[in-house]
C-alpha positions as CSV (number, residue, x, y, z in Angstrom):
1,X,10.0,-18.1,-81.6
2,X,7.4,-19.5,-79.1
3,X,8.1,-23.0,-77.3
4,X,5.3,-25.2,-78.2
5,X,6.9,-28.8,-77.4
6,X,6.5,-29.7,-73.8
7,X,6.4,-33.9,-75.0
8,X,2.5,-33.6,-75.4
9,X,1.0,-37.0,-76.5
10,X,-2.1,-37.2,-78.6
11,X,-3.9,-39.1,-75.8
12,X,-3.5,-35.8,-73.3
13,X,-6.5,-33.9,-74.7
14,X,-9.8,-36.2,-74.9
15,X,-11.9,-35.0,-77.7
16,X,-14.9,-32.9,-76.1
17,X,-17.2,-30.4,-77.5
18,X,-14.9,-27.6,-77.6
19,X,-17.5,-24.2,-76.8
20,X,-15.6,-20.8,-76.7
21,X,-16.3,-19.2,-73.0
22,X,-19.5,-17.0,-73.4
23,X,-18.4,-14.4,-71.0
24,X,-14.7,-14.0,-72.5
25,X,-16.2,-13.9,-75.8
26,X,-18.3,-11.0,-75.7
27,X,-16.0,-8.9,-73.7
28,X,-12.9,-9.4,-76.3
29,X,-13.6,-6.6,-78.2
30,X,-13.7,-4.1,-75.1
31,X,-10.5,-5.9,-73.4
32,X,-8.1,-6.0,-76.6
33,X,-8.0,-1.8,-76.6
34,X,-7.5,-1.1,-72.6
35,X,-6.2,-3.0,-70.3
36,X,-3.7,-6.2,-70.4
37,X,-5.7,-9.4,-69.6
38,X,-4.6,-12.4,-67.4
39,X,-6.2,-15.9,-66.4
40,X,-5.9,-16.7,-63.0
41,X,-5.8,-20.4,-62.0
42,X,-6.1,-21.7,-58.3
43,X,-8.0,-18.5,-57.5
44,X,-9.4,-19.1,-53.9
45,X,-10.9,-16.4,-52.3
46,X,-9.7,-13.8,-54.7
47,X,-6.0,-12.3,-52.8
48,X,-3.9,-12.6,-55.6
49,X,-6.4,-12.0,-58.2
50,X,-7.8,-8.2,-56.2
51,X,-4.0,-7.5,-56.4
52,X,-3.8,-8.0,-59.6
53,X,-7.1,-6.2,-60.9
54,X,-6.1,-3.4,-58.9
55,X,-2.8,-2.8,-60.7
56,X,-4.5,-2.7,-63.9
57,X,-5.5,-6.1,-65.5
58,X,-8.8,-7.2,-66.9
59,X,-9.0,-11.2,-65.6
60,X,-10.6,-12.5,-68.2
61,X,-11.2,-16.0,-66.5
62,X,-10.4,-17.4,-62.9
63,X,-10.5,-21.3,-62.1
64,X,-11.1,-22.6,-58.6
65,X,-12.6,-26.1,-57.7
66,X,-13.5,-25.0,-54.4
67,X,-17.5,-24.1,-54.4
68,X,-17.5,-21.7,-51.2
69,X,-14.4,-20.2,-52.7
70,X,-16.0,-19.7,-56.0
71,X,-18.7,-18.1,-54.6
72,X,-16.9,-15.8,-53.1
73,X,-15.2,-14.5,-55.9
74,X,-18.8,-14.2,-57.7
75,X,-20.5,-12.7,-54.9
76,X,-17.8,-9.9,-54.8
77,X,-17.1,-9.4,-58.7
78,X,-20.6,-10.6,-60.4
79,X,-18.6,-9.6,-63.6
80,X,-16.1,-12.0,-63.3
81,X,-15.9,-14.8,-65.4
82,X,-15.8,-17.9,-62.4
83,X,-15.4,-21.2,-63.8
84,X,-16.2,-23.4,-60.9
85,X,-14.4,-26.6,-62.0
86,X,-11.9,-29.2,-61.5
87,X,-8.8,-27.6,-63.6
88,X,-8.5,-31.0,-65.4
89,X,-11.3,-30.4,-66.8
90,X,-10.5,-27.2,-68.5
91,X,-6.9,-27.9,-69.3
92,X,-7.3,-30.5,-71.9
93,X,-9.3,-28.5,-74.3
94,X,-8.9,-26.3,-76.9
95,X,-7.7,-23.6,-74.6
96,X,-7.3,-20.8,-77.6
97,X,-10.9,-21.5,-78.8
98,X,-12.2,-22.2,-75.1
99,X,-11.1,-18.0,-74.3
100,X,-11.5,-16.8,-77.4
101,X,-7.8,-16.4,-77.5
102,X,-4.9,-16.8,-79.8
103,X,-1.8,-18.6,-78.7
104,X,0.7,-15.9,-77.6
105,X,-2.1,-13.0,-77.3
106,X,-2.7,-13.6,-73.1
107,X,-0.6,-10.9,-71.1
108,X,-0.5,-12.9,-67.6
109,X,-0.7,-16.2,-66.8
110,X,-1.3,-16.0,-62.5
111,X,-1.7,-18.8,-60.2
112,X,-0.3,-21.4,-57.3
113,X,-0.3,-24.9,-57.6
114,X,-0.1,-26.6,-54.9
115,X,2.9,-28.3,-54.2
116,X,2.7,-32.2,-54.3
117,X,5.9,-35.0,-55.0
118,X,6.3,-35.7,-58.1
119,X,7.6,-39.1,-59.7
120,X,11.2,-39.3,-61.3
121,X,11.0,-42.4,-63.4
122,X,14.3,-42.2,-65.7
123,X,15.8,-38.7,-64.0
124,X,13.9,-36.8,-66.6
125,X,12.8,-33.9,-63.9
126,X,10.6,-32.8,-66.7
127,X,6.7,-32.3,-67.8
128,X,7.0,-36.3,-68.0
129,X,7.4,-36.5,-64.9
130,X,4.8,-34.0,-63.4
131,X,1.7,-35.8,-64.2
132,X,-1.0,-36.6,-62.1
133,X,0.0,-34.0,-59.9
134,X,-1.9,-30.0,-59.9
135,X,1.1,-28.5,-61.4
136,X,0.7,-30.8,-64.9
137,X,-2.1,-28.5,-65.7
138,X,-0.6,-25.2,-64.8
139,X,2.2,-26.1,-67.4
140,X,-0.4,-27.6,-69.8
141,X,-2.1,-23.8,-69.7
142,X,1.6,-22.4,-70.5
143,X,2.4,-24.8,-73.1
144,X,-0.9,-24.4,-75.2
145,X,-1.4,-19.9,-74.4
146,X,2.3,-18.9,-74.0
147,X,1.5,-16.3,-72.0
148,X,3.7,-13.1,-72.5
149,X,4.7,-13.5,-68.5
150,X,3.5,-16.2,-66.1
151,X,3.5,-15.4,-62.4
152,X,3.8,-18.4,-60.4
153,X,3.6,-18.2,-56.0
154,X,4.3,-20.8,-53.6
155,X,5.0,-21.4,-49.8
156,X,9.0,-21.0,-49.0
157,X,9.0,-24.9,-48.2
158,X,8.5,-25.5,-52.2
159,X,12.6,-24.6,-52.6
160,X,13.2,-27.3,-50.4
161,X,10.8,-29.8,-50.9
162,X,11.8,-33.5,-51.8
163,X,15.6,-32.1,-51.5
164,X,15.2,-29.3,-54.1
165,X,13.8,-31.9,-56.7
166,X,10.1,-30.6,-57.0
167,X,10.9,-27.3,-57.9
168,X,14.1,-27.8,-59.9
169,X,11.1,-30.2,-61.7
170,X,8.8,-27.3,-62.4
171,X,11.7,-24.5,-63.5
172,X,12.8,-27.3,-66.3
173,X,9.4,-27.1,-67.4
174,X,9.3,-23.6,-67.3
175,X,12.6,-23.7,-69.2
176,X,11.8,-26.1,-72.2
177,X,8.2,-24.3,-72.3
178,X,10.1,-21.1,-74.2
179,X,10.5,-18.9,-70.8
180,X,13.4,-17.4,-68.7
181,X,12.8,-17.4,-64.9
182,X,13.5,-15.3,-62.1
183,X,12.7,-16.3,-58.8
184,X,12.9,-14.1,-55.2
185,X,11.5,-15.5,-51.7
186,X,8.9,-12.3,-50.5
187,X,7.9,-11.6,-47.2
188,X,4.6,-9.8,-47.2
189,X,5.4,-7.3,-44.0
190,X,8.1,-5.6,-46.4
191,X,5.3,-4.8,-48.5
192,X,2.8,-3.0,-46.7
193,X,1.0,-5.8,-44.9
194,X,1.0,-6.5,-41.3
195,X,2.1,-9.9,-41.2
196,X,5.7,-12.3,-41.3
197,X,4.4,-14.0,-44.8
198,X,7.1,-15.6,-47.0
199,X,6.6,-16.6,-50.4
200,X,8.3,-17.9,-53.5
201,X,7.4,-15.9,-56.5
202,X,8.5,-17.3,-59.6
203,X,8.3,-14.9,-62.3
204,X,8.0,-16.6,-66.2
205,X,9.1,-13.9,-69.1
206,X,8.9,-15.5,-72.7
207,X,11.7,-15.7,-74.6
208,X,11.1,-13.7,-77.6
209,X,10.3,-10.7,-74.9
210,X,13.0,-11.1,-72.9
211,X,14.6,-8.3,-75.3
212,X,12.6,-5.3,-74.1
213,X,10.6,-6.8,-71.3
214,X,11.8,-6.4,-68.2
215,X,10.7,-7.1,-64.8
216,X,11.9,-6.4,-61.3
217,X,10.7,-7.5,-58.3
218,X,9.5,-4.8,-55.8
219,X,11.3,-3.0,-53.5
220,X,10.4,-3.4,-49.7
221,X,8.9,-0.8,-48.1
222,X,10.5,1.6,-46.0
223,X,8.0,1.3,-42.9
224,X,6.7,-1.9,-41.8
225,X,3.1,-1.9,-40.3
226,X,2.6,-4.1,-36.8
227,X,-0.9,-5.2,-35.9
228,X,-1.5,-1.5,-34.5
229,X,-1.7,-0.2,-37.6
230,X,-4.6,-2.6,-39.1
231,X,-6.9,-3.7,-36.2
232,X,-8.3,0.0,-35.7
233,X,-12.3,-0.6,-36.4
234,X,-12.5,-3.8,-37.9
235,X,-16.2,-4.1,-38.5
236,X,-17.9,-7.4,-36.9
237,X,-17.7,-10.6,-38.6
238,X,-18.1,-14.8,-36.9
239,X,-14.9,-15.9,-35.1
240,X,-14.6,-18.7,-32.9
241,X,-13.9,-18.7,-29.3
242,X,-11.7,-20.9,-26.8
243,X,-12.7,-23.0,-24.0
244,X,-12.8,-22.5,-20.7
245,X,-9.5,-24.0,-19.5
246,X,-8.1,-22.4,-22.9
247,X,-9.2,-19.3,-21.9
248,X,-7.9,-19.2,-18.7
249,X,-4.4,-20.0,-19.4
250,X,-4.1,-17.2,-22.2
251,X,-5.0,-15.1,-19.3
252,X,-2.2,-15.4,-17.7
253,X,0.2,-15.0,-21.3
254,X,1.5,-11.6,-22.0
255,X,1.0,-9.7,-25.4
256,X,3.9,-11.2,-27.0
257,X,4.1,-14.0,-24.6
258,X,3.3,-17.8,-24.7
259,X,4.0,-20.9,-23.0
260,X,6.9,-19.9,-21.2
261,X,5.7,-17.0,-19.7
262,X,3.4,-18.9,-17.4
263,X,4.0,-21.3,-14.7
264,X,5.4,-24.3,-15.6
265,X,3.1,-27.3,-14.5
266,X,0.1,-25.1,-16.0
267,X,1.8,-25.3,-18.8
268,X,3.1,-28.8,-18.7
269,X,-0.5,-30.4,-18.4
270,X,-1.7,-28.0,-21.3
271,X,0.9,-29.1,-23.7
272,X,1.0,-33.0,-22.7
273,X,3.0,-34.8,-25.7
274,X,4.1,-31.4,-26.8
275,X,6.0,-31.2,-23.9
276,X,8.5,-33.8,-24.7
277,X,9.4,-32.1,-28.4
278,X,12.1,-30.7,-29.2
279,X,12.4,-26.9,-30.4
280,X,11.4,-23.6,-29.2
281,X,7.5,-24.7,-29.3
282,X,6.7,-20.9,-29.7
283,X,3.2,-21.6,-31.3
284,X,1.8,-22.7,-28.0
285,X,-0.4,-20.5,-26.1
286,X,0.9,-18.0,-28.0
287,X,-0.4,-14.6,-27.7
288,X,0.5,-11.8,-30.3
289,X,1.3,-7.9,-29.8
290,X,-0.2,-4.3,-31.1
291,X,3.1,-3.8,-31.9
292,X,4.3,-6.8,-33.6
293,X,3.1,-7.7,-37.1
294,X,1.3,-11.0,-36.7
295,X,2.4,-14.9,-37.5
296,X,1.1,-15.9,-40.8
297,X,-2.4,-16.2,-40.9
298,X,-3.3,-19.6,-41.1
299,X,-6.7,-22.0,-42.2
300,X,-7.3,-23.0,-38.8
301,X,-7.4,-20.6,-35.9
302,X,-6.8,-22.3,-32.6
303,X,-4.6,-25.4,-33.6
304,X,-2.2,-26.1,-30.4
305,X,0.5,-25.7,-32.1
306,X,0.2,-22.8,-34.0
307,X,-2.2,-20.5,-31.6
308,X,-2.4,-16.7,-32.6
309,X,-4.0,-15.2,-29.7
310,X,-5.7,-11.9,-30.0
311,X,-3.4,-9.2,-28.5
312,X,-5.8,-7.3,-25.8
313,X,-8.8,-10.2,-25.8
314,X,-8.5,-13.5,-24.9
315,X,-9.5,-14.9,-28.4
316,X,-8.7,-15.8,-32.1
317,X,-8.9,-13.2,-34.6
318,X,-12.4,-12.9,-36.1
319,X,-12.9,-14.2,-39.7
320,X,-12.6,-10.1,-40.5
321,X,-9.2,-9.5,-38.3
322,X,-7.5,-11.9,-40.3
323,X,-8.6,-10.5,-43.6
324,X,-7.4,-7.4,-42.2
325,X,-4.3,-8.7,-41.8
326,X,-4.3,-10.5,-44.8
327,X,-4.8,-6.7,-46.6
328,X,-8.5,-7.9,-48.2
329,X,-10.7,-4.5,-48.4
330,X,-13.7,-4.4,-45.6
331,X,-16.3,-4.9,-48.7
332,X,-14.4,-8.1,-49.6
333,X,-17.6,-10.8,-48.3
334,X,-16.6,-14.6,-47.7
335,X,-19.2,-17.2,-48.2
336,X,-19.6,-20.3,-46.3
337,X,-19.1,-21.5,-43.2
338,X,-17.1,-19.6,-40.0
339,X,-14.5,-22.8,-41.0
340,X,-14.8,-22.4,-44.7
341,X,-14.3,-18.5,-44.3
342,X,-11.2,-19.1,-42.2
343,X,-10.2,-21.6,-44.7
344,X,-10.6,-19.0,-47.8
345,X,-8.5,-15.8,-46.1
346,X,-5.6,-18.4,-44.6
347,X,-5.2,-19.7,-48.2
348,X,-5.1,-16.7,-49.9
349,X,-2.1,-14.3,-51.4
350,X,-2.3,-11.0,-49.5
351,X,-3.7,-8.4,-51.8
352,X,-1.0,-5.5,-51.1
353,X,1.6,-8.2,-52.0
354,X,0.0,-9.3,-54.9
355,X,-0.5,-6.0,-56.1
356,X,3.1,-4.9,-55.4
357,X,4.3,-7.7,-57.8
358,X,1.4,-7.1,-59.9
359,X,2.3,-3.4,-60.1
360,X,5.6,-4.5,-61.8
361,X,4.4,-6.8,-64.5
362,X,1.8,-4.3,-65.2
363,X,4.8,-1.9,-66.4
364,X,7.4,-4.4,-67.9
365,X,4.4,-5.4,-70.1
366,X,3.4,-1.6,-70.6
367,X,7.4,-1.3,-71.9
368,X,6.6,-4.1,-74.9
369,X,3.2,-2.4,-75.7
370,X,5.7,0.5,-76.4
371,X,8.3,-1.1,-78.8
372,X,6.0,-3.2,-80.0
């Protein structure tokens, strides 16, 4: 039997005029006889959801609020069905009608929430205790499609954050929603990607499936690529550039190099507060190596404390260098701004990891289509 009772009061789905999505309506006849179909929510620029079409599912639906990100993921798949909208706004309806789907009948459930504190009035470190926060309406979508398999991905830090609480919140949910979890921590430079990327995959199989469905996480690659192998021809894109005194002081740092490896009262008056803190400091003035896979790509390019020098220029990476390293295709075109764009690919799931996981649901779900 399908979990259905997540403590769901009357009062958490307003009454609205409940239309089916156009665009998932007319294509249920085609997708119900080829491929298995997900939702993806948090989309962003499209990482996690190019991994996933590429290992064989039709995304019926993605939800982003961001409007550069959305447009984006339009620009690049005009066939995609892009609801540009705050997720709130989508999760209280009539979710079945709303995709044309019936409860049970959706293959993947994909997405990230991101992760906020959560409030733990009476200890229940339950659904009750998520609201208000992003991750209520990722469980809300779970509770009313019971997905066959929900893929969940986070940052590392989520294991940890708030002692351990907010996740040990969102696995009970997981739990008294009908699904059994397994959970792995994935760094994306054992999976064909040229960058020191940890994640926490949290992987959702319902418990009716858990029978004959069964899922394993990838195993790491053999070879790791290093910035060598992915910075050959990138074609030009915007990027940002340092300023003088910045410039000359990465000069002086090595490939592979960064503060330290420059004299000390240049690097003294450069750091100022950061100076006095403890740790390693290793983000500052750092400069990367051809043969080193890089830092994980971030939103920003040239904060202080997280620098990511170009190897052989005295630069940042280029809006297209870090999708490079973030495994997006050449053809994959961010909208926006030069900030937004660097915004979009620093957010996003790299697409050889999120096909690599995406690969593996594809064929546990391919293993029910059989004994079904």
């Amino acid at each position: 039997m399908m979990a259905t009772n997540l403590h769901l009061k009357k009062n958490d789905f307003p009454r609205k005029n409940l239309l089916a999505c156009p665009k998932v309506a007319e294509k249920k006849s085609a997708w119900t006889k080829k491929s298995p179909v997900a939702i993806e929510l948090f989309a962003g620029a499209g990482g996690l959801a190019l991994g996933i079409e590429k290992a064989g599912f039709d995304t019926i639906a993605l939800i982003e609020f961001d409007k550069t990100a959305s447009e984006t993921l339009k620009k690049n798949r005009p066939e995609w069905n892009v609801i540009n909208d705050d997720i709130a706004n989508i999760s209280c309806l009539d979710l079945e009608n709303y995709f044309s789907l019936k409860k049970g009948e959706l293959d993947l459930l994909s997405g990230g929430a991101p992760c906020q504190s959560f409030s733990y009035a009476g200890k229940r470190l339950g659904f009750d205790d998520t609201r208000g926060t992003l991750f209520y309406h990722y469980a809300l979508f779970l509770q009313k499609l019971q997905p066959k398999i929900f893929l969940f991905e986070n940052v590392r830090g989520l294991l940890t954050h708030d002692k351990g609480r907010t996740y040990k919140t969102m696995l009970n949910v997981f739990e008294s929603a009908g699904y059994s979890i397994q959970k792995q921590i994935m760094n994306a430079w054992d999976y064909g990607v040229a960058q020191k990327r940890e994640r926490l995959i949290t992987i959702g199989i319902r418990n009716d499936l858990t029978n004959f469905l069964n899922f394993e996480f990838p195993s790491p690659h053999e070879y790791k690529p290093v910035l060598r192998d992915v910075l050959q021809n990138v074609p030009q894109s915007a990027g940002v550039e340092y300023g003088e005194k910045k410039s000359k002081l990465f000069e002086l740092v090595p490939p592979g190099g960064y503060w330290r490896d420059i004299d000390e009262n240049l690097a003294k008056d450069y750091m100022k507060s950061c100076w006095k803190m403890d740790g390693g400091r290793t983000g500052i003035l750092r400069r990367l190596s051809m043969d080193e896979p890089s830092l994980a790509v971030l939103t920003s390019p040239s904060q202080k404390q997280t620098e990511r020098c170009h190897p052989l220029e005295t630069r940042p990476f280029t809006v297209r260098e870090n999708a490079r390293i973030q495994s997006f295709p050449d053809d994959w075109e961010f909208c926006g701004s030069i900030g937004e764009q660097y915004k979009q690919v620093g957010n996003a799931v790299p697409v050889n990891l999120a096909h690599e996981i995406a690969a593996q649901i594809f064929a546990a779900l391919s293993n029910v289509e059989k004994n079904a």
